[in-house]
N, CA, C and O of each residue as an XYZ file, in Angstrom:
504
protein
N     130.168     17.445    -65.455
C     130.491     16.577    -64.344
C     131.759     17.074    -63.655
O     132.689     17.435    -64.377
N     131.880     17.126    -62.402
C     132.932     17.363    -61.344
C     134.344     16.892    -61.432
O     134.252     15.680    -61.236
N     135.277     17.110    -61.571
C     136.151     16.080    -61.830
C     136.953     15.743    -60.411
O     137.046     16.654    -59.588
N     137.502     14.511    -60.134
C     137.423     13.819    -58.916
C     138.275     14.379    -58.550
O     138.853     15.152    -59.313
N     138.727     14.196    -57.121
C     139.826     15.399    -56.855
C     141.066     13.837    -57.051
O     142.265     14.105    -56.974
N     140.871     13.130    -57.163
C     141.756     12.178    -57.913
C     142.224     12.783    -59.164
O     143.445     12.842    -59.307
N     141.624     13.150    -59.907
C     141.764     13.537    -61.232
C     142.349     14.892    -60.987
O     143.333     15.215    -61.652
N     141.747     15.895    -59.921
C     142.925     17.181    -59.735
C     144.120     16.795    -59.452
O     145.013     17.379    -60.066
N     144.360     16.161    -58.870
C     145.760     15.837    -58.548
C     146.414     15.086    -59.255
O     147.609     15.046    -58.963
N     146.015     14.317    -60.284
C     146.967     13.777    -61.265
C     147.682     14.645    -62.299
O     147.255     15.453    -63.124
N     149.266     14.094    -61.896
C     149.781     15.285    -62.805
C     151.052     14.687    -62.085
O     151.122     13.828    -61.206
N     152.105     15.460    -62.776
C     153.974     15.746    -62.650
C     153.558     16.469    -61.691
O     152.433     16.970    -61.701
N     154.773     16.688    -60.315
C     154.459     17.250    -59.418
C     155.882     17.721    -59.023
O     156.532     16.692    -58.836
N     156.749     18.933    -58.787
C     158.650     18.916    -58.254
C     157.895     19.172    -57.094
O     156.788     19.575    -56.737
N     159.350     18.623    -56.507
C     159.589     18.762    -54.518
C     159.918     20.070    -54.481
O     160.189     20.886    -55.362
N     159.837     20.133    -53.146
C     159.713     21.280    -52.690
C     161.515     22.111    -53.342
O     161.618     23.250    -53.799
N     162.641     21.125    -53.169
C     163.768     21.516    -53.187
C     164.572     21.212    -54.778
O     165.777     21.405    -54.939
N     163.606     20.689    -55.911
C     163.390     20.986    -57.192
C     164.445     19.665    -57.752
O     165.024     19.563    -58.834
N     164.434     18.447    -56.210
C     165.444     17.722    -56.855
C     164.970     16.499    -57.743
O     165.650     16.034    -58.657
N     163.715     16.034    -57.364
C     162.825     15.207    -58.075
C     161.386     15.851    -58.830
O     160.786     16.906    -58.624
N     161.093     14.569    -59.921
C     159.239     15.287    -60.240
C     158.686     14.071    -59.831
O     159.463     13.124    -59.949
N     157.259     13.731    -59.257
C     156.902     12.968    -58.931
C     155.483     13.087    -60.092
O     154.900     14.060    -60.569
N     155.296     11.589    -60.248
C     153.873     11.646    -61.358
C     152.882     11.001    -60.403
O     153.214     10.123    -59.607
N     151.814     11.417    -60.505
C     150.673     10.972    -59.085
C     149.715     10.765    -60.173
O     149.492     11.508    -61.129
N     149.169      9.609    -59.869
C     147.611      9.081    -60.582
C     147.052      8.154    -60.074
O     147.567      7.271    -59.387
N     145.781      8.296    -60.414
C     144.965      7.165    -59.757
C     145.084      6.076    -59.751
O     145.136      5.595    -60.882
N     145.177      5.222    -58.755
C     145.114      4.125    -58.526
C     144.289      3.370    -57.352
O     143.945      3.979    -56.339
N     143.966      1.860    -57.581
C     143.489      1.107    -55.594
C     142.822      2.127    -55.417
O     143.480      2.635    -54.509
N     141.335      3.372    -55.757
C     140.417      4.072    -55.315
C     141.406      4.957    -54.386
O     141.048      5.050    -53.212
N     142.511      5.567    -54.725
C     142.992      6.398    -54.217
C     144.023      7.210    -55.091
O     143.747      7.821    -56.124
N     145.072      7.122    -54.583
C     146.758      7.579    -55.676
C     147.903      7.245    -55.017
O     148.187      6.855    -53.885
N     148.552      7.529    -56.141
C     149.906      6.405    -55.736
C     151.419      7.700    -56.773
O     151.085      8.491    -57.654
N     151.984      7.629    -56.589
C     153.159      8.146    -57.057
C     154.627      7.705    -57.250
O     155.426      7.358    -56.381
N     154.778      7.785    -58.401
C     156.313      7.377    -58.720
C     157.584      8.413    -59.542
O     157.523      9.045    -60.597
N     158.848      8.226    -58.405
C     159.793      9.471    -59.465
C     159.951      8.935    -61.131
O     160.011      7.797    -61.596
N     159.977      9.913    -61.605
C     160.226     10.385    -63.770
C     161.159     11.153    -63.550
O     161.803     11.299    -64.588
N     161.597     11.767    -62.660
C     163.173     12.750    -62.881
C     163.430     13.024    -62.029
O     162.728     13.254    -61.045
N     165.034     13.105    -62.224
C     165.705     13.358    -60.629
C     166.373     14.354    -61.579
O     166.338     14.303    -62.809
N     167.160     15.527    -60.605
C     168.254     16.639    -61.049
C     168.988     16.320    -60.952
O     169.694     16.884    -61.788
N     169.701     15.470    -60.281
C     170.851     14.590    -60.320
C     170.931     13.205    -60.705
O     171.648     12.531    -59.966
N     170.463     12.687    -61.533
C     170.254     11.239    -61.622
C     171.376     10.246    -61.944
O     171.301      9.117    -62.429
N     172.211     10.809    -61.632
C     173.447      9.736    -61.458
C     174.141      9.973    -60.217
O     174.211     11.107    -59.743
N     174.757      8.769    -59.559
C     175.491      8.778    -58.404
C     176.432      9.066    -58.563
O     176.993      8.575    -59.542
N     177.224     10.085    -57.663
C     178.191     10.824    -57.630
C     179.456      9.099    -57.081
O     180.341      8.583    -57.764
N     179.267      8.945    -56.528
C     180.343      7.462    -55.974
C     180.664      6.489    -56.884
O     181.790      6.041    -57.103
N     179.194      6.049    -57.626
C     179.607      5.063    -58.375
C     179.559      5.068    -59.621
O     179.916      4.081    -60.265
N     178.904      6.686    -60.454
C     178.849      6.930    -61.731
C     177.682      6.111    -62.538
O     177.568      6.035    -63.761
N     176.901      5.556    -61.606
C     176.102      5.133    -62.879
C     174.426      5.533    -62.145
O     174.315      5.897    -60.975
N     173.610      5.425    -62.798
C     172.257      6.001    -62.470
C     171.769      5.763    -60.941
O     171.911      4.689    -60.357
N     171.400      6.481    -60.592
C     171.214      5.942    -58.481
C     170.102      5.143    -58.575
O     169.240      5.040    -59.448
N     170.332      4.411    -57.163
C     169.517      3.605    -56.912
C     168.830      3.452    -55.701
O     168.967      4.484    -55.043
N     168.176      2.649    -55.140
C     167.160      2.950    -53.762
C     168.324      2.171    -52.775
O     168.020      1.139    -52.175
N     169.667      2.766    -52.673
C     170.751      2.020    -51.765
C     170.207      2.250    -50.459
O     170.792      1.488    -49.689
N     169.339      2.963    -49.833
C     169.222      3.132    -48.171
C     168.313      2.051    -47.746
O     168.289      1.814    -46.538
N     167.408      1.212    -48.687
C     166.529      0.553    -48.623
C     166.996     -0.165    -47.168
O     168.170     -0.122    -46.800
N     165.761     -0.941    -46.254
C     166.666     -1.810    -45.590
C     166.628     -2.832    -46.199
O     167.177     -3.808    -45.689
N     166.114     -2.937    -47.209
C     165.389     -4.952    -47.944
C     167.091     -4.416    -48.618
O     167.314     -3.448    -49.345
N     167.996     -5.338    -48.118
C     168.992     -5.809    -49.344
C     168.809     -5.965    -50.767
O     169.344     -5.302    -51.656
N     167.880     -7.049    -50.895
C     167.635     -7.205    -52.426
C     167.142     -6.321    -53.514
O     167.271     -6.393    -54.736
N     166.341     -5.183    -52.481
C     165.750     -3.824    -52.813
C     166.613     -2.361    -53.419
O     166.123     -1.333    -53.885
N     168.025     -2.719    -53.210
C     168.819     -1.568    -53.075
C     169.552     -1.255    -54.398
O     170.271     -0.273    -54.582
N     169.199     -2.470    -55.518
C     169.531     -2.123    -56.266
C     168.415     -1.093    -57.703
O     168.651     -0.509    -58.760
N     167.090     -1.433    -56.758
C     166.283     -0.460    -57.515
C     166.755      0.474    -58.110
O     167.554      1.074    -57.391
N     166.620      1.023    -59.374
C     166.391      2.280    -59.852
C     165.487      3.230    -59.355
O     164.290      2.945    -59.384
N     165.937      4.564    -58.798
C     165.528      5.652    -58.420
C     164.476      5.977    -59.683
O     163.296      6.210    -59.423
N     164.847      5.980    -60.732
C     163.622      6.551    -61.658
C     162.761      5.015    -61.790
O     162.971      3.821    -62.002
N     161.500      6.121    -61.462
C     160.378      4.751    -61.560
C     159.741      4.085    -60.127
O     158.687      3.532    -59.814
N     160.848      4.420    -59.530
C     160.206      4.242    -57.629
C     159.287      4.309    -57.570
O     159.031      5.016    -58.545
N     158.022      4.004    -56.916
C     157.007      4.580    -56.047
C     157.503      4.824    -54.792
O     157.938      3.962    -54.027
N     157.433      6.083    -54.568
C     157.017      6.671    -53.305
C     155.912      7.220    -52.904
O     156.185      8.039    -52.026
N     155.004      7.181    -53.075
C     153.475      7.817    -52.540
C     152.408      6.405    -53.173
O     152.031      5.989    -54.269
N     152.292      6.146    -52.142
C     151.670      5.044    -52.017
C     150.155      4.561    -50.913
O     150.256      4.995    -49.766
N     148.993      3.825    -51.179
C     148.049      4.003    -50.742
C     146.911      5.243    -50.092
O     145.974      5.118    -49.303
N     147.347      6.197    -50.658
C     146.748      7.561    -50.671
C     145.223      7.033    -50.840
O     144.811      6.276    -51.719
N     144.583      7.546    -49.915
C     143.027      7.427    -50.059
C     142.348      8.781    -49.630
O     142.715      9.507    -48.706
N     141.346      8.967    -50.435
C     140.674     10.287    -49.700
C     140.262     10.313    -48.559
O     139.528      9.352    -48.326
N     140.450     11.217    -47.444
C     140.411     12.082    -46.215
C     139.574     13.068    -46.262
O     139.408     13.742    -45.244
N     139.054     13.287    -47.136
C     138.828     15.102    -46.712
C     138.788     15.617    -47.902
O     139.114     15.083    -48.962
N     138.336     16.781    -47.694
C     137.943     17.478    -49.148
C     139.384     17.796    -49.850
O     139.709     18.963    -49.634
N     140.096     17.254    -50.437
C     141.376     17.595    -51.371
C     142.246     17.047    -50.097
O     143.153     17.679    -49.555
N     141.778     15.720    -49.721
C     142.951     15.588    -48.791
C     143.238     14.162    -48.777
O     142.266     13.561    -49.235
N     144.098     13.445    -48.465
C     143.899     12.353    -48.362
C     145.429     11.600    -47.506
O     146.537     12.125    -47.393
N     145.076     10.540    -47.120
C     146.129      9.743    -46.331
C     146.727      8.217    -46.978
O     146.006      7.411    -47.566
N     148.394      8.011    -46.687
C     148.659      6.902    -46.804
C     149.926      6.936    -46.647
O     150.436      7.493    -45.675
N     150.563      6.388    -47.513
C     152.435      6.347    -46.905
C     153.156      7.052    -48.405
O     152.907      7.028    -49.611
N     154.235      7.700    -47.444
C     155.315      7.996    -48.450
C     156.640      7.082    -48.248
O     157.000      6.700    -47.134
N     157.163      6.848    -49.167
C     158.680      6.534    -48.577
C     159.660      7.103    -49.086
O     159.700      7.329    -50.295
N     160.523      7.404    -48.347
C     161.643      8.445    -48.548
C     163.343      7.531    -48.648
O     164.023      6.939    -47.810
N     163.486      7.789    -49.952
C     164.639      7.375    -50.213
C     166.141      7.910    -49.904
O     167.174      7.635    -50.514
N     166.008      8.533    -49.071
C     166.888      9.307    -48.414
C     167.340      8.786    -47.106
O     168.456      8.930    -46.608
N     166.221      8.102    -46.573
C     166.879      7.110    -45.472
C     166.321      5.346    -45.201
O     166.782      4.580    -44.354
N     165.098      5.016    -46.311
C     164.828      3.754    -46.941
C     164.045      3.569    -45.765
O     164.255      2.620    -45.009
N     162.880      4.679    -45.502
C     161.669      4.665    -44.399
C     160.626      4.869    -45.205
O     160.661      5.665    -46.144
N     159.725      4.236    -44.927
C     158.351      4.295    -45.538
C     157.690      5.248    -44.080
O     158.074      4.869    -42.973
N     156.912      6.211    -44.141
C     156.093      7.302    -43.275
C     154.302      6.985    -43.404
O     153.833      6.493    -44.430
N     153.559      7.300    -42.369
C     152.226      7.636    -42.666
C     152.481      9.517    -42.925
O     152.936     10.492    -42.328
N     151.832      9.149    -44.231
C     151.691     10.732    -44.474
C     150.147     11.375    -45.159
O     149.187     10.635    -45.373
N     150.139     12.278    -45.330
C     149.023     13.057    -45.695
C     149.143     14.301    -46.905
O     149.777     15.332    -46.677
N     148.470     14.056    -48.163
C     148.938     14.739    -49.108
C     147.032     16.066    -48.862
O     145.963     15.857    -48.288
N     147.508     17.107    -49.551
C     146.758     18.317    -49.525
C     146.723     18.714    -50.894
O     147.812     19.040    -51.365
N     145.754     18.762    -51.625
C     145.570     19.685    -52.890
C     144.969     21.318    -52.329
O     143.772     21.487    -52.098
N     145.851     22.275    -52.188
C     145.979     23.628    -51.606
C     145.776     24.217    -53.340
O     146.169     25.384    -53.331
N     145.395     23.894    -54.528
C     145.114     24.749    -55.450
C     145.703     23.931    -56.178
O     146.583     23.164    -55.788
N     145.086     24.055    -57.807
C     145.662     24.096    -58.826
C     146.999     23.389    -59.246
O     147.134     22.496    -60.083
N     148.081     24.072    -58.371
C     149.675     24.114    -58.810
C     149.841     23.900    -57.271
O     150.941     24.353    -56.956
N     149.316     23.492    -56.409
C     150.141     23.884    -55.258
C     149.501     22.093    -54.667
O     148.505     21.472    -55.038
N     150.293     21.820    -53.915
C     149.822     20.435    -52.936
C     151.142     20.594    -51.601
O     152.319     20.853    -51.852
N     150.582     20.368    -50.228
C     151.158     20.043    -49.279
C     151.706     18.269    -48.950
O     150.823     17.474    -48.627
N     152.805     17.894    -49.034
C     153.124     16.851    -48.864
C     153.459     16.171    -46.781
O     154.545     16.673    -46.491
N     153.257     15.854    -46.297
C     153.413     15.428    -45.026
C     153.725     14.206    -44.920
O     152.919     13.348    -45.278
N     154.944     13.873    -44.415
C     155.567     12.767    -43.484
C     155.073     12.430    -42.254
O     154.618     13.427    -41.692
N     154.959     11.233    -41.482
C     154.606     11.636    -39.798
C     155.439     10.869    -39.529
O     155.950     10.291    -40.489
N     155.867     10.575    -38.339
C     156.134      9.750    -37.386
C     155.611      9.500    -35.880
O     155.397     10.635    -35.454
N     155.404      8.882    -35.206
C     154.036      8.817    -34.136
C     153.519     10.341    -34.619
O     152.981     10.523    -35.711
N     153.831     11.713    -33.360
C     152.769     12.195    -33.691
C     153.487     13.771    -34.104
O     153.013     14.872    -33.822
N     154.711     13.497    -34.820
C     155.383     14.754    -35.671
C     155.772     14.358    -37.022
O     156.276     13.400    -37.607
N     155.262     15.650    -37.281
C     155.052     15.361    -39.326
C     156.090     16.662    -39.302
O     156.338     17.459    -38.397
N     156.734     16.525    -41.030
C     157.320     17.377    -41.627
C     156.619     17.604    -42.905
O     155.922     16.645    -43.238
N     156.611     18.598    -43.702
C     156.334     18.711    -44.253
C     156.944     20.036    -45.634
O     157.733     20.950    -45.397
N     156.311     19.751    -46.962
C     156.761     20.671    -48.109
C     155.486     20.835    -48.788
O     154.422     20.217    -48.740
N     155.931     21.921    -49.480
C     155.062     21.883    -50.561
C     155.161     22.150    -52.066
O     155.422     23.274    -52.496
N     154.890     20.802    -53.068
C     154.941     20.720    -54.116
C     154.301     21.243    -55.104
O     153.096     21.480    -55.022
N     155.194     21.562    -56.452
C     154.758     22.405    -57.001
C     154.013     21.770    -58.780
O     154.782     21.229    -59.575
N     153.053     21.893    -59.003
C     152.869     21.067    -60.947
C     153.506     21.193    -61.841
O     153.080     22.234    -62.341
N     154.254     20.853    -62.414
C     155.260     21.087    -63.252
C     154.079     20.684    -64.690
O     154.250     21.496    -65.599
N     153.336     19.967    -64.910
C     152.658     19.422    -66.085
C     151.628     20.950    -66.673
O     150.909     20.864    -67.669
């Protein structure tokens, strides 16, 4: 039997810039993702483990960075492709984005905003 491309893509995943790992698994008939490690996981200001401070939800800001979801409502698109939101804790924006299974070890991550995306590409660490 085939295995779902849900199931290819579940796995530990580093950013492009090796500062987080993200764990992606199935979920809601799609995938969903949450950080397990940061390279820096303590705040340089306040010394104790970081947290989701850019959030705009106030009550939100004291989240813990490990354990976040950021990749969220991912549904399949396309053959190894699929759409939904990321949110980026770097400025406490949730994005429509579009994730790519490009092989094995390799996945394209995409941000948009109306109609310009950025994008990286992540690597399997598992």
């Amino acid at each position: 039997m085939a295995q779902s491309s849900q199931g290819k893509l579940a796995g530990t995943w580093v950013s492009a810039d090796g500062g987080a790992r993200v764990k992606i698994a199935p979920c809601g008939g799609g995938v969903c993702g949450n950080i397990v490690w940061l390279r820096e996981p303590i705040d340089k200001s306040t010394g104790r483990p970081k947290t989701d401070k850019h959030n705009p939800d106030e009550a939100r800001r004291k989240r813990p960075m490990l354990g976040l979801q950021v990749i969220s409502g991912m549904r399949p698109d396309g053959d190894n492709k699929y759409a939904g939101q990321i949110y980026n804790a770097d400025d406490g924006k949730t994005y429509r984005s579009k994730l790519t299974l490009i092989s094995a070890t390799k996945a394209k991550v995409e941000g948009c905003v109306l109609v310009f995306c950025k994008g990286e590409t992540w690597t399997r660490v598992d």
